[in-house]
TORKOL-4160 file (C-alpha; in steps of 0.2 Angstrom, whole numbers, padded with zeros to 4 digits, m for minus):
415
<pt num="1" X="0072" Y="0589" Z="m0342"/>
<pt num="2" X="0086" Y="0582" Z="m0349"/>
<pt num="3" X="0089" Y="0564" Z="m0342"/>
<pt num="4" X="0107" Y="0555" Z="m0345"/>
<pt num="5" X="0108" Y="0535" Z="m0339"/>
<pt num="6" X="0117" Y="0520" Z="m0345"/>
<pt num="7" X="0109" Y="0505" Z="m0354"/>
<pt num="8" X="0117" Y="0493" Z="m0341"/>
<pt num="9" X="0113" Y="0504" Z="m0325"/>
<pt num="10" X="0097" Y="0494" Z="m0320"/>
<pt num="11" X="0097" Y="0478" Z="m0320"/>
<pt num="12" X="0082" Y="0471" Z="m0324"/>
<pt num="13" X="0074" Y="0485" Z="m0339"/>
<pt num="14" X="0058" Y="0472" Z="m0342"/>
<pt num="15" X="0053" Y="0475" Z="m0323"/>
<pt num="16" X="0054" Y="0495" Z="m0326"/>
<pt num="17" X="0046" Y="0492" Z="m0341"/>
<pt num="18" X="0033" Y="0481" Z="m0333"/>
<pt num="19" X="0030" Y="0495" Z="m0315"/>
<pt num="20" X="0030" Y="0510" Z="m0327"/>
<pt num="21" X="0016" Y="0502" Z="m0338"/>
<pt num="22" X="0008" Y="0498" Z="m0322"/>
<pt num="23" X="0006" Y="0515" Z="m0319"/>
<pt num="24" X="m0004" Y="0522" Z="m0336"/>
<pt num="25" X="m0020" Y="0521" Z="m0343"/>
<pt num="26" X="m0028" Y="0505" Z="m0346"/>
<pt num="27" X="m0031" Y="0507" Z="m0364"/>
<pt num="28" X="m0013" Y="0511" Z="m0368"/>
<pt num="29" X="m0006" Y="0500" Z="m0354"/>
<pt num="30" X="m0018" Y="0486" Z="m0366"/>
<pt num="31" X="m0010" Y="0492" Z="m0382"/>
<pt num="32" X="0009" Y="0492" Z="m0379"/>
<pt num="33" X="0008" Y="0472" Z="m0368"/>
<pt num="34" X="m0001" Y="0469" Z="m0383"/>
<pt num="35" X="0015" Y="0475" Z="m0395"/>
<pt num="36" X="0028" Y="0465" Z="m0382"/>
<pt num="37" X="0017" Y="0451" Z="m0383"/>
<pt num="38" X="0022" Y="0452" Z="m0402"/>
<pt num="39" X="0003" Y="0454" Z="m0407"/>
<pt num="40" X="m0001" Y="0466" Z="m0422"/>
<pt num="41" X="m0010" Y="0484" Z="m0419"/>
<pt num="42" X="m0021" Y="0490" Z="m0428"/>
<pt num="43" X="m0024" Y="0508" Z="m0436"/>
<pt num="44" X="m0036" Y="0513" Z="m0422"/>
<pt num="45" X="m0022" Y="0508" Z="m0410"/>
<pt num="46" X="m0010" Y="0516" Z="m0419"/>
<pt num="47" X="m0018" Y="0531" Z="m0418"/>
<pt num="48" X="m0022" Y="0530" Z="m0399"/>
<pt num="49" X="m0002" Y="0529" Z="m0398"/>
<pt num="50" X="0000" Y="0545" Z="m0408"/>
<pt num="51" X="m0010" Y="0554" Z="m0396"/>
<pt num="52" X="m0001" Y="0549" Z="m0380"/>
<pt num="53" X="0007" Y="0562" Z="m0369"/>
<pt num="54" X="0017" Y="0563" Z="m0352"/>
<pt num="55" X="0018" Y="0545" Z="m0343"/>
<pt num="56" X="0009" Y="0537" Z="m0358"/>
<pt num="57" X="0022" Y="0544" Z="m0370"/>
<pt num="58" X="0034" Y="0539" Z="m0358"/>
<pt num="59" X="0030" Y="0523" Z="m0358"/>
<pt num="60" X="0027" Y="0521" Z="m0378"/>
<pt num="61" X="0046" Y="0526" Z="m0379"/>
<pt num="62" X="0053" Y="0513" Z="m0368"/>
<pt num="63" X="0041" Y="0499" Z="m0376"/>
<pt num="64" X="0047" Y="0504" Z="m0392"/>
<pt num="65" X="0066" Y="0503" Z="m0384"/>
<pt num="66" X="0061" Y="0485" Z="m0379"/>
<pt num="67" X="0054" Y="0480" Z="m0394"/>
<pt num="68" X="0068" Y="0485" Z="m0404"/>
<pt num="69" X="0082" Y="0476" Z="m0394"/>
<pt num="70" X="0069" Y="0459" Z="m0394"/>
<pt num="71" X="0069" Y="0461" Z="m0412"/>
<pt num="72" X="0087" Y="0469" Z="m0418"/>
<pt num="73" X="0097" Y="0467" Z="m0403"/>
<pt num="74" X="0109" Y="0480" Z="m0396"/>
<pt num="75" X="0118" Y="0482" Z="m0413"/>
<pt num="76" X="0114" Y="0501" Z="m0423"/>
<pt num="77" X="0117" Y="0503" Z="m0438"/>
<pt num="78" X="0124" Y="0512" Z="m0452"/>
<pt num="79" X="0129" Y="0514" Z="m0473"/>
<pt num="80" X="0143" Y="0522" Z="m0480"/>
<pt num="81" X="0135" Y="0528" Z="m0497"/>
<pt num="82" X="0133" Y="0544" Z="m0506"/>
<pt num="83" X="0120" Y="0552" Z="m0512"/>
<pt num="84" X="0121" Y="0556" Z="m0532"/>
<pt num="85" X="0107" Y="0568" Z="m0538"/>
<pt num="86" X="0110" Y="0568" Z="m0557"/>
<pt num="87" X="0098" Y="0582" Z="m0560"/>
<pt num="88" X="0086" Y="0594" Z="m0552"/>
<pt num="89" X="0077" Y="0600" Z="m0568"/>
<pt num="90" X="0059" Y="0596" Z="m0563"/>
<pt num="91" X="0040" Y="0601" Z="m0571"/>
<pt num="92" X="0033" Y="0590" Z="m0558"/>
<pt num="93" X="0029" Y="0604" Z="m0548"/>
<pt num="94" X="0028" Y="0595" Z="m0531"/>
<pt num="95" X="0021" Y="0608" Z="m0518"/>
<pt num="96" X="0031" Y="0599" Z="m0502"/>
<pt num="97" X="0047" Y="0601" Z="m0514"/>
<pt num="98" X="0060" Y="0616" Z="m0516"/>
<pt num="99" X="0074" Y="0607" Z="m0527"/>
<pt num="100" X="0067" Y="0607" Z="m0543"/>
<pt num="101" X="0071" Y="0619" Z="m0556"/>
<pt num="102" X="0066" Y="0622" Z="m0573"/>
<pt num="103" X="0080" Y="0621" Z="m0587"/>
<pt num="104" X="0081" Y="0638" Z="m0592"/>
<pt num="105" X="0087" Y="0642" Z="m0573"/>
<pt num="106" X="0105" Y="0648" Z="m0568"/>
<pt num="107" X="0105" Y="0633" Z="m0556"/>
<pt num="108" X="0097" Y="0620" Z="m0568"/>
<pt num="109" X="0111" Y="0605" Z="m0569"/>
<pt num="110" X="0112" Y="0588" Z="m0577"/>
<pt num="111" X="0127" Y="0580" Z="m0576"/>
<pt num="112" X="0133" Y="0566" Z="m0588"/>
<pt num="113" X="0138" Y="0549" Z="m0586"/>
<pt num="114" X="0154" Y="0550" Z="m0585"/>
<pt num="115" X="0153" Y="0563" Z="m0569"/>
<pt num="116" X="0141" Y="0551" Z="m0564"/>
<pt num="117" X="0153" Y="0536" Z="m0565"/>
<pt num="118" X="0166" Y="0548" Z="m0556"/>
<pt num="119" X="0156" Y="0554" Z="m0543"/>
<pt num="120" X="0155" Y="0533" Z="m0539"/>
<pt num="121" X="0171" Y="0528" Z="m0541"/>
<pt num="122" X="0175" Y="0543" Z="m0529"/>
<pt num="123" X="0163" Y="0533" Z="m0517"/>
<pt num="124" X="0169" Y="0519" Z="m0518"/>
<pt num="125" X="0188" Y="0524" Z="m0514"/>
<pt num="126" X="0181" Y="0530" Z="m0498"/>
<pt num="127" X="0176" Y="0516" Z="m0493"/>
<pt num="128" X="0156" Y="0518" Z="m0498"/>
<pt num="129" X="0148" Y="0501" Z="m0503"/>
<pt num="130" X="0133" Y="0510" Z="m0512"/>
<pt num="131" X="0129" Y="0525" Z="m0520"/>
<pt num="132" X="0110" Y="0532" Z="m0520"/>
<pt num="133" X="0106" Y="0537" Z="m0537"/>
<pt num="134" X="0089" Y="0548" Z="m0540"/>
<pt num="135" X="0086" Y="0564" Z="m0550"/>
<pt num="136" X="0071" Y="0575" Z="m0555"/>
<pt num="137" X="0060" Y="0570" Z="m0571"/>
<pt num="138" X="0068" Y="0582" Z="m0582"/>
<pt num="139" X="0064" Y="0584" Z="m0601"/>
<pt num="140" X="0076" Y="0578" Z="m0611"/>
<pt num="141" X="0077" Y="0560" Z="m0603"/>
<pt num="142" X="0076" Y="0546" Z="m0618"/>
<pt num="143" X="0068" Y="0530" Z="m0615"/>
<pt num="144" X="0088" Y="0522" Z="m0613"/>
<pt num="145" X="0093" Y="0536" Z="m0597"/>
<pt num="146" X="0091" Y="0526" Z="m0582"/>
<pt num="147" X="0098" Y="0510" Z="m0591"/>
<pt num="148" X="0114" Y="0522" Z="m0597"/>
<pt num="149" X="0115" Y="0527" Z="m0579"/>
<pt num="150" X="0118" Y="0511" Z="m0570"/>
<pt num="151" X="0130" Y="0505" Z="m0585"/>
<pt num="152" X="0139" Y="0521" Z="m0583"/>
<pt num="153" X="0143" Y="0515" Z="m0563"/>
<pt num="154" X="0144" Y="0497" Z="m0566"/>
<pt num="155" X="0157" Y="0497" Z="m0580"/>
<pt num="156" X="0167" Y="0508" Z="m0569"/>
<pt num="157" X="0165" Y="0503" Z="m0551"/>
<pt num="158" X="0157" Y="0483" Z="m0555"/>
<pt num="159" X="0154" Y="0479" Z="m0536"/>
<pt num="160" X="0146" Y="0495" Z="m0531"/>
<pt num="161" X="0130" Y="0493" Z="m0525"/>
<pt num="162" X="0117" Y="0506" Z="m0536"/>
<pt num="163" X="0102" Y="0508" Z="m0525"/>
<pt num="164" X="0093" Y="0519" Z="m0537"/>
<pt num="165" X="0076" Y="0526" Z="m0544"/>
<pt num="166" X="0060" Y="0533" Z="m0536"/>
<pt num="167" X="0044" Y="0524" Z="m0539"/>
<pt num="168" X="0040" Y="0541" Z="m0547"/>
<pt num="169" X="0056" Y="0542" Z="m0559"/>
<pt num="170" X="0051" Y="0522" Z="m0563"/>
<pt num="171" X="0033" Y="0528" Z="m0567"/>
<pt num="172" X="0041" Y="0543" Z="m0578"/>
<pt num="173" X="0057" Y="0529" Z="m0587"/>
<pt num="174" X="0044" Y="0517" Z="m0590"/>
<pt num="175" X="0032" Y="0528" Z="m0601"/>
<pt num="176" X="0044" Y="0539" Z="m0610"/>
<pt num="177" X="0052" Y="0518" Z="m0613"/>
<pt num="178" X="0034" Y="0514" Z="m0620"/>
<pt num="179" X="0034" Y="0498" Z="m0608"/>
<pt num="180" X="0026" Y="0493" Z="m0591"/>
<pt num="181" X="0033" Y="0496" Z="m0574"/>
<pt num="182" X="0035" Y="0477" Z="m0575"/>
<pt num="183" X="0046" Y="0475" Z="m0589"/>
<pt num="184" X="0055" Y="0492" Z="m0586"/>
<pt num="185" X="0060" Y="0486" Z="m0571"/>
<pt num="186" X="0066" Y="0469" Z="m0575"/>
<pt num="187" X="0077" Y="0480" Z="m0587"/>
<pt num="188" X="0085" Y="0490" Z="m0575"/>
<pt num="189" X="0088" Y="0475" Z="m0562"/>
<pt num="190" X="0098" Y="0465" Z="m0579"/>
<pt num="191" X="0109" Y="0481" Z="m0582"/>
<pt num="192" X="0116" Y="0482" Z="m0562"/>
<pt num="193" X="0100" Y="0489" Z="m0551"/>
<pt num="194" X="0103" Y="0483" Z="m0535"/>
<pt num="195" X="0089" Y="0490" Z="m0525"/>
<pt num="196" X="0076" Y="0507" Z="m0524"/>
<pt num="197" X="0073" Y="0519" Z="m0512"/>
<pt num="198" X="0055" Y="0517" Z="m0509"/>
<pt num="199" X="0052" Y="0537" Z="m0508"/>
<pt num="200" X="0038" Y="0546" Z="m0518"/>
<pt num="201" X="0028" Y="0539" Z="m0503"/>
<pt num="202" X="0025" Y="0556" Z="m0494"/>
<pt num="203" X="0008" Y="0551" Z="m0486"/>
<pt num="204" X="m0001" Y="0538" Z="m0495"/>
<pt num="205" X="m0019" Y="0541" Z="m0489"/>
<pt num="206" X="m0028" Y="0546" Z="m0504"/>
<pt num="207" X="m0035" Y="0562" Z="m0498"/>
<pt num="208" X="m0020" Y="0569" Z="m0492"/>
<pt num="209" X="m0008" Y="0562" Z="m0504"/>
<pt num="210" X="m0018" Y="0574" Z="m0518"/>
<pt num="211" X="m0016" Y="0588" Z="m0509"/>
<pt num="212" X="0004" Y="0587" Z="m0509"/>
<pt num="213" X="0005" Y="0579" Z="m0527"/>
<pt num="214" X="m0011" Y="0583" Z="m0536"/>
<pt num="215" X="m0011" Y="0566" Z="m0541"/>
<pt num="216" X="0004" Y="0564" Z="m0551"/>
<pt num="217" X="0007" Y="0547" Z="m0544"/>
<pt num="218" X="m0008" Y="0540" Z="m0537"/>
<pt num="219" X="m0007" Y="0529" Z="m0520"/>
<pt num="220" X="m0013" Y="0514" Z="m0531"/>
<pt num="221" X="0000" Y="0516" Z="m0542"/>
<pt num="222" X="0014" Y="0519" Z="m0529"/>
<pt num="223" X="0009" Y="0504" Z="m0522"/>
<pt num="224" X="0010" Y="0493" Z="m0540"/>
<pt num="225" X="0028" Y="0499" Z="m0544"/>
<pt num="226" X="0034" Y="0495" Z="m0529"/>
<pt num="227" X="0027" Y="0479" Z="m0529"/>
<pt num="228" X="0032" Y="0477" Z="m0548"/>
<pt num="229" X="0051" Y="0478" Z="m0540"/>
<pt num="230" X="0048" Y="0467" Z="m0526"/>
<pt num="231" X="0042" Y="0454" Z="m0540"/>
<pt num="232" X="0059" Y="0457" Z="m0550"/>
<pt num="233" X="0067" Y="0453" Z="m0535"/>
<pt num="234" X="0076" Y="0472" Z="m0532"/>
<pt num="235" X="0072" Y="0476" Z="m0514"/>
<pt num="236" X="0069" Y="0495" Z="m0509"/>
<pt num="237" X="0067" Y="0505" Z="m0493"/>
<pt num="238" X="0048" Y="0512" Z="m0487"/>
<pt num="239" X="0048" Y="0530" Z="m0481"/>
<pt num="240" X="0033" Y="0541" Z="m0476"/>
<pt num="241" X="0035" Y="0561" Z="m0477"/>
<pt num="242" X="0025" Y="0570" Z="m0462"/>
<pt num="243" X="0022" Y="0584" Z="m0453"/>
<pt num="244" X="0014" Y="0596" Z="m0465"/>
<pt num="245" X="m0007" Y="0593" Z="m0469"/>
<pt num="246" X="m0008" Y="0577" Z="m0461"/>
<pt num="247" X="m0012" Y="0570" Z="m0442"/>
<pt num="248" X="m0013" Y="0552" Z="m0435"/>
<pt num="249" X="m0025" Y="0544" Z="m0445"/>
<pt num="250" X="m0015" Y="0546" Z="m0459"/>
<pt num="251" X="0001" Y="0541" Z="m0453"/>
<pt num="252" X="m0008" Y="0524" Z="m0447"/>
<pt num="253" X="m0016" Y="0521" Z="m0463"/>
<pt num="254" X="0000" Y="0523" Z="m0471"/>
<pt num="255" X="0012" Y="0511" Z="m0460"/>
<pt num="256" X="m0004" Y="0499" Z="m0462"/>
<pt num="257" X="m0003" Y="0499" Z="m0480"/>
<pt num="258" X="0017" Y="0498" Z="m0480"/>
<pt num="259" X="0014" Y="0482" Z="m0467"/>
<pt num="260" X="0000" Y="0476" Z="m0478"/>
<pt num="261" X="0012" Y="0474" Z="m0493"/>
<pt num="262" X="0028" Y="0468" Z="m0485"/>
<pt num="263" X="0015" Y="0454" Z="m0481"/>
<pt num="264" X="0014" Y="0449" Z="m0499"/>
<pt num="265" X="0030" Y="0452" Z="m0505"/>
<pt num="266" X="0042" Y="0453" Z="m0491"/>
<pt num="267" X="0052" Y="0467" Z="m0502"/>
<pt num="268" X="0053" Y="0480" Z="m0489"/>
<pt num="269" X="0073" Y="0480" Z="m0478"/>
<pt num="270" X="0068" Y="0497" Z="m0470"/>
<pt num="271" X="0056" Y="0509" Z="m0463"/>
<pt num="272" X="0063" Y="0526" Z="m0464"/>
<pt num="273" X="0053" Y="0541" Z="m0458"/>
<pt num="274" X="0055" Y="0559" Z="m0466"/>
<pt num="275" X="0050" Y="0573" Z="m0457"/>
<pt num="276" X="0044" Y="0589" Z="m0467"/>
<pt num="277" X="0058" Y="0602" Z="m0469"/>
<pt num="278" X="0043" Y="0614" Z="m0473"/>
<pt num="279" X="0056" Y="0631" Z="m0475"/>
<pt num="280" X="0057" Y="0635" Z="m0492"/>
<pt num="281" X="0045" Y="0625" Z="m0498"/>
<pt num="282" X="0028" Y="0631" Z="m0511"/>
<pt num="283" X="0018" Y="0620" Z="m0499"/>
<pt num="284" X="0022" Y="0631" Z="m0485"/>
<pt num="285" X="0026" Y="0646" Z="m0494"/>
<pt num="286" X="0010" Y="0648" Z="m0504"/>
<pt num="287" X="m0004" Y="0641" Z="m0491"/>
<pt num="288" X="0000" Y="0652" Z="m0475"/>
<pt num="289" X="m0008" Y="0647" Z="m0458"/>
<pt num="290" X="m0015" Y="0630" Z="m0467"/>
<pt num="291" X="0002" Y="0620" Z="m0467"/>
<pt num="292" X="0012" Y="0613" Z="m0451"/>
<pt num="293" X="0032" Y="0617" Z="m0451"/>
<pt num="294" X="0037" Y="0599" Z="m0448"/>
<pt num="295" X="0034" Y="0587" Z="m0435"/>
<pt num="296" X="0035" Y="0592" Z="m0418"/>
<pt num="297" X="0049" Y="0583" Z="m0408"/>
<pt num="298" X="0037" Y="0572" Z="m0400"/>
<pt num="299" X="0031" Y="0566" Z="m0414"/>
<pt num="300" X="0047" Y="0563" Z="m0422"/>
<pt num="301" X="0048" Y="0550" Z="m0408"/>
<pt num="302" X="0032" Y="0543" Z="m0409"/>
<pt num="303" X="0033" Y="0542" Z="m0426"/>
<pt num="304" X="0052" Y="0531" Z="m0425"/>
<pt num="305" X="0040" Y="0522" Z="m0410"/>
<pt num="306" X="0025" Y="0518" Z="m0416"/>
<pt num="307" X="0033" Y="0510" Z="m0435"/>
<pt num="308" X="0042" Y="0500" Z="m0421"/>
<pt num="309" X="0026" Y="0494" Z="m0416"/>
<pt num="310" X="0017" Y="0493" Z="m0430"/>
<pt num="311" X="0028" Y="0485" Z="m0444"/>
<pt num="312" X="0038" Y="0472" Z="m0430"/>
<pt num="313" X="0039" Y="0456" Z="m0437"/>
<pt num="314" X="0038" Y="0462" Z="m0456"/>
<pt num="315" X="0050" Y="0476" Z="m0458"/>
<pt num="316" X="0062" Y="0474" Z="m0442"/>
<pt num="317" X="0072" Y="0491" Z="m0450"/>
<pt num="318" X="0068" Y="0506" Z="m0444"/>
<pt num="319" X="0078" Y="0521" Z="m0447"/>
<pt num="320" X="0082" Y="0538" Z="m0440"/>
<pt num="321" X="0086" Y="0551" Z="m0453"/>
<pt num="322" X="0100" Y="0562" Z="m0447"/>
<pt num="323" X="0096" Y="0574" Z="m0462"/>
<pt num="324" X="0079" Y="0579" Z="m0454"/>
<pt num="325" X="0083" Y="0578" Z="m0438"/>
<pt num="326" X="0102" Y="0582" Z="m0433"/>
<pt num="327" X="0114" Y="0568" Z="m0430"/>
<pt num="328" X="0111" Y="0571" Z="m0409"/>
<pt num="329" X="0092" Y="0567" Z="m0410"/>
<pt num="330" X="0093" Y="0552" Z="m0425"/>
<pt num="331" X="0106" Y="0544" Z="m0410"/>
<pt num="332" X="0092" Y="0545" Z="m0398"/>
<pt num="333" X="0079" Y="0538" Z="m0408"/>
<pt num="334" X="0092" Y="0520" Z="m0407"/>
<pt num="335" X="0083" Y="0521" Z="m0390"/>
<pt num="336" X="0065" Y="0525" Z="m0395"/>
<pt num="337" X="0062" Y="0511" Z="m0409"/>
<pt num="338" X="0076" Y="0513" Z="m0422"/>
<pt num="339" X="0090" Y="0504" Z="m0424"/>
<pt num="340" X="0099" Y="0510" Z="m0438"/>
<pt num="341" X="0107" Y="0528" Z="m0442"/>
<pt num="342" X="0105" Y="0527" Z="m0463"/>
<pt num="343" X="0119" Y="0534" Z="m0473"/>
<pt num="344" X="0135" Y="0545" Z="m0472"/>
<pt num="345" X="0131" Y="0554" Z="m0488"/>
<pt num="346" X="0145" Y="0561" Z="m0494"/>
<pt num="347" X="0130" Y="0574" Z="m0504"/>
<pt num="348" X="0112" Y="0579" Z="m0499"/>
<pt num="349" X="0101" Y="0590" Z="m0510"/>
<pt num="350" X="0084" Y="0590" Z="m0508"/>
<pt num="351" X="0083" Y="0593" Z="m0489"/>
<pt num="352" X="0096" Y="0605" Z="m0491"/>
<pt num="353" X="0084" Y="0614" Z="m0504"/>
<pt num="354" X="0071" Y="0615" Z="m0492"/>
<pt num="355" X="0078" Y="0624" Z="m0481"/>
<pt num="356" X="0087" Y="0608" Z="m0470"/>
<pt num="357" X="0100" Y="0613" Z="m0459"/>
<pt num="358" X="0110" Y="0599" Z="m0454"/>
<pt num="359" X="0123" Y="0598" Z="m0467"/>
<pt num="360" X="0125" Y="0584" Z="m0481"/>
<pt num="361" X="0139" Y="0571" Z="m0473"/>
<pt num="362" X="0143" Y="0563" Z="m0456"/>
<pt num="363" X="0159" Y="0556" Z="m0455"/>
<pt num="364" X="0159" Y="0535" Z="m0451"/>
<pt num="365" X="0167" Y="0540" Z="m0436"/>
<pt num="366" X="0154" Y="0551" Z="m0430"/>
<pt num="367" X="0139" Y="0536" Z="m0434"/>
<pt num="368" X="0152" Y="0525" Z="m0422"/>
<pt num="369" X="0152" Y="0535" Z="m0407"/>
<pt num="370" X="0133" Y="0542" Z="m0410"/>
<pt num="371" X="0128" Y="0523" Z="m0409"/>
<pt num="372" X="0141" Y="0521" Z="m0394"/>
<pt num="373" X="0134" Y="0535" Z="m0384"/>
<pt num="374" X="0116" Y="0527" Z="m0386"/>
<pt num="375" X="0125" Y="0512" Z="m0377"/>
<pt num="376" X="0122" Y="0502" Z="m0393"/>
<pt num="377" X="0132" Y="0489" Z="m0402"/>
<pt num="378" X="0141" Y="0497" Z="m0420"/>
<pt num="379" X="0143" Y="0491" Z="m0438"/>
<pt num="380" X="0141" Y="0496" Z="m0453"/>
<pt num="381" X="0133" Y="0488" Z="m0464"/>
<pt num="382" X="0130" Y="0486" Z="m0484"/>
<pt num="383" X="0113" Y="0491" Z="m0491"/>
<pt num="384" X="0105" Y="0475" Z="m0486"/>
<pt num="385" X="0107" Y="0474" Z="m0471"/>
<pt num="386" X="0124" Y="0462" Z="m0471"/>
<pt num="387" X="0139" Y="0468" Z="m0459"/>
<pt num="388" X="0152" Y="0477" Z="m0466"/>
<pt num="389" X="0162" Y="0480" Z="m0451"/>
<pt num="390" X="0160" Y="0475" Z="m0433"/>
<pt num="391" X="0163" Y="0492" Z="m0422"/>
<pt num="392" X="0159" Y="0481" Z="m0407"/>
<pt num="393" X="0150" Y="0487" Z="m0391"/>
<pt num="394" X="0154" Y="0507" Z="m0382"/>
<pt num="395" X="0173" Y="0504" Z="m0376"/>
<pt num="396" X="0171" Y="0517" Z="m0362"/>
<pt num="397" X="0158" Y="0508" Z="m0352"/>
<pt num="398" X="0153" Y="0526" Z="m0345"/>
<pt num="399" X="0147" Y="0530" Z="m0361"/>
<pt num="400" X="0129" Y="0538" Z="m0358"/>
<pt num="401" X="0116" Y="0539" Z="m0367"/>
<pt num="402" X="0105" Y="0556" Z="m0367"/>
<pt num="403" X="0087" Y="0552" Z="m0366"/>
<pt num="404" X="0076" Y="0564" Z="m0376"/>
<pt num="405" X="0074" Y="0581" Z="m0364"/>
<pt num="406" X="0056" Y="0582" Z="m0366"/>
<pt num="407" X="0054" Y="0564" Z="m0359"/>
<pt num="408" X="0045" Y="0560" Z="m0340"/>
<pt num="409" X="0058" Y="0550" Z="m0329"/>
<pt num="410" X="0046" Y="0541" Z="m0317"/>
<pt num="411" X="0047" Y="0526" Z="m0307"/>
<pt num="412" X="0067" Y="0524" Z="m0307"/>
<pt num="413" X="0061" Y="0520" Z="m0324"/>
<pt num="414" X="0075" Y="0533" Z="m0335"/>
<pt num="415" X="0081" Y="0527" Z="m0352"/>
């Protein structure tokens, strides 16, 4: 059903909390005082949480809601940014993927630097403090690309923020560069690289990770380029992709492994999940009956929820994606354990090539009042996490915010 109720219209949300969690089974009920308790889970408890349903779910949702505003606050989040895909010529062959073309297509592009630099400078006029900077491993890239690239922004817009490079475009520069991940890095972060979107993750247990990627960029070495940045001191997002040949257990293993490394290198400023926009992709297409079409709703939730959970105290960033999920159920999910928005855009790609259907830009405005209606603090912010602008709390205090339809009210406990 669908439940509408403000933030403010009971008074005391850790006594609801605390009769609601009164009310479900002992081993969850063990689990989620455990999490407001502040005490680490463990993968076995993770994935105890992913199978919850009805008042258990219930009550996971609304631990991770309390969670989140122990640890963030009531402040959401989000970037103005845009999204520059300087290429989608690709022989990676990525089954989850649909962008990538080969060079010979009709739609093969690769822009130069100088449309790069524009494309920036465009940014930054409206008012974007980073641009987002990733492109498939085509061909003809030289050993000096990704250098050129940043040089290209930098010399034209100095104080833009370039947040840029896959841990799989870093894996492909450094060997066509003949130098480590190490060095390569170090390289980029001296010409302007400001931080890295920690994508290429997909799934990394092992097992399933071969599946999507035939091994093109093992787990192991995932997991050594991201930490070679952390070491150079450029910071970078984490992300896992679900919803296609995966379950629990792998989605447990993952934000363990994510949790295990912020631990060591404290690189990480977000957790972003990614649903699987399965529509157009050969992973989908070519495996009929044997791949999922994305994440079911509730486990969009759980997912936002359980990372919550899991990774508080190490990465305190969790996002919701509006480009998987539509911009109505990311502003929900500021309820259910995230606390950010991500970015307005300006241009989106790859989802769009899958099949994604919820456009490439939301308007500053639009992450204001979606933030608002969850009965949340605004600003945005710059890509680490710093306030750009102070939007202050919901100025209508009858703003409501609109609780997920598939969850359970019970016990006075709404929200």
């Amino acid at each position: 059903m669908n439940s509408i109720t403000h933030l403010t219209s009971h008074p005391e949300p850790a006594a609801r909390l605390e009769t609601l969690l009164s009310q479900i089974d002992p081993q969850v009920r063990r689990i989620l005082k455990k999490s407001l308790a502040g005490s680490e889970l463990s993968q076995e408890e993770a994935v105890v949480l992913f199978n919850t349903s009805g008042v258990e779910y219930n009550a996971l949702l609304q631990t991770a809601d309390r969670v989140r505003q122990l640890r963030c606050g009531d402040t959401g989040s989000f970037v103005i940014t845009r999204n520059i895909n300087f290429t989608n010529v690709c022989y990676m062959g990525c089954s989850f993927c649909n962008f990538s073309k080969t060079k010979e297509d009709a739609e093969a592009e690769f822009i130069s630097f100088t449309e790069i630099a524009d494309r920036a400078e465009e940014a930054w006029a409206r008012g974007a403090t980073e641009v987002c900077v990733q492109g498939g491993l085509h061909p003809d890239i030289d050993k000096d690309f990704y250098r050129n690239v940043l040089i290209a922004i930098k010399e034209r817009v100095p104080q833009m923020h370039i947040h840029a490079f896959s841990p799989f475009e870093i894996w492909y520069g450094a060997k066509k560069a003949r130098m480590t991940p190490e060095a390569f890095l170090q390289d980029l972060k001296d010409h302007g690289l400001g931080s890295m979107p920690g994508t290429a993750a997909e799934i990394l247990a092992p097992e399933v990770r071969k599946k999507l990627t035939k091994d093109k960029l093992k787990t192991d070495e995932w997991v050594r380029i991201i930490k070679a940045a952390h070491n150079a001191g450029v910071p970078t997002t984490s992300t896992i992709m679900y919803g296609h040949v995966d379950g629990p257990a792998d989605w447990a293993f993952h934000l363990d492994l994510l949790r295990s490394i912020q631990k060591e290198t404290g690189g990480f400023t977000e957790f972003v999940p990614l649903g699987f926009i399965h529509y157009e992709t050969p992973l989908y297409k070519e495996n009929p009956g044997q791949v999922r079409t994305g994440p079911t709703r509730s486990e969009h939730f759980k997912m936002h929820a359980i990372a919550r959970l899991m990774l508080q105290g190490y990465i305190d960033n969790i996002q919701a994606s509006w480009v998987k999920m539509g911009p109505e159920t990311a502003a929900q999910m500021l309820r259910s354990g995230a606390n950010d928005l991500g970015g307005t855009l300006m241009n989106e790609s790859i989802s769009r090539a899958a099949g994604g259907q919820h456009g490439q830009e939301v308007m500053p405005e639009d992450m204001v009042n979606n933030i608002h209606r969850a009965g949340l603090h605004a600003v945005q912010r710059n890509t680490l996490y710093q306030t750009v602008q102070d939007y202050g709390p919901a100025a209508d205090s009858g703003l409501n915010f609109t609780a997920p339809s598939d969850l359970i009210v019970v016990a006075g406990a709404a929200g």
